[in-house]
N, C-alpha and C positions, 0 to 999 in steps of 0.2 A: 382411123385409129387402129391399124391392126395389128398391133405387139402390146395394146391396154391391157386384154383380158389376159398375158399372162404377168406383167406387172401388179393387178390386182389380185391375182393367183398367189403368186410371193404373198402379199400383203396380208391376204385374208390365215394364209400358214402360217406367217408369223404370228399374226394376232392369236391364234389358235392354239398356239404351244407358250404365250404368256403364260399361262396359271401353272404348266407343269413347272415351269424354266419356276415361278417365281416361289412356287410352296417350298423350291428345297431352303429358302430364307427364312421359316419358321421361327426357327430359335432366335433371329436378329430381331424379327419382327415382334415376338413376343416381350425380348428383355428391353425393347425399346417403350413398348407399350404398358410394359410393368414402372418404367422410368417417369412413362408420363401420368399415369395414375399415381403413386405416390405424390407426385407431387402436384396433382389436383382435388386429393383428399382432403377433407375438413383441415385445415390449420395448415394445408402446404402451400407452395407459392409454385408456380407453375413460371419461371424465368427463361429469356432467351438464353440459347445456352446449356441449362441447366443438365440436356439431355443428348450435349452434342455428341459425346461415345458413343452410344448405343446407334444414333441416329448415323452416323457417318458411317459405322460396321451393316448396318442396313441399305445404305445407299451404297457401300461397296460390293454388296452381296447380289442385289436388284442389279448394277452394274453388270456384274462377272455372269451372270444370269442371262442374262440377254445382249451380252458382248459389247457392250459399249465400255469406253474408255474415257475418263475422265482427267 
């Protein structure tokens, strides 16, 4: 197997530049997470759905972050 160890080379820098690529997503991550607390507060209803906005601006963000196309 001798083109593995730079296959896994690749592998392990990509994993590695994850956290940079994904913090610039802050604010999606946040308003999304502020969406889902509200509505697991005392008297909210936490619904499928309920938080699709925020959630799909977060999953475009994670996307365009790490280059994949959906």
């Amino acid at each position: 197997m001798s083109g593995n160890g730079a296959v896994w080379g690749r592998v392990r820098g990509r994993l590695r530049a994850f956290p940079e690529r994904l913090a610039a997503c802050g604010a999606e991550a946040a308003a999304y997470g502020r969406c889902v607390q509200a509505s697991t507060t005392p008297g909210g209803r936490l619904t499928k759905d309920l938080c699709a906005q925020e959630f799909e601006a977060l999953r475009s963000c994670f996307a365009a972050a790490v280059g994949i196309r959906f």
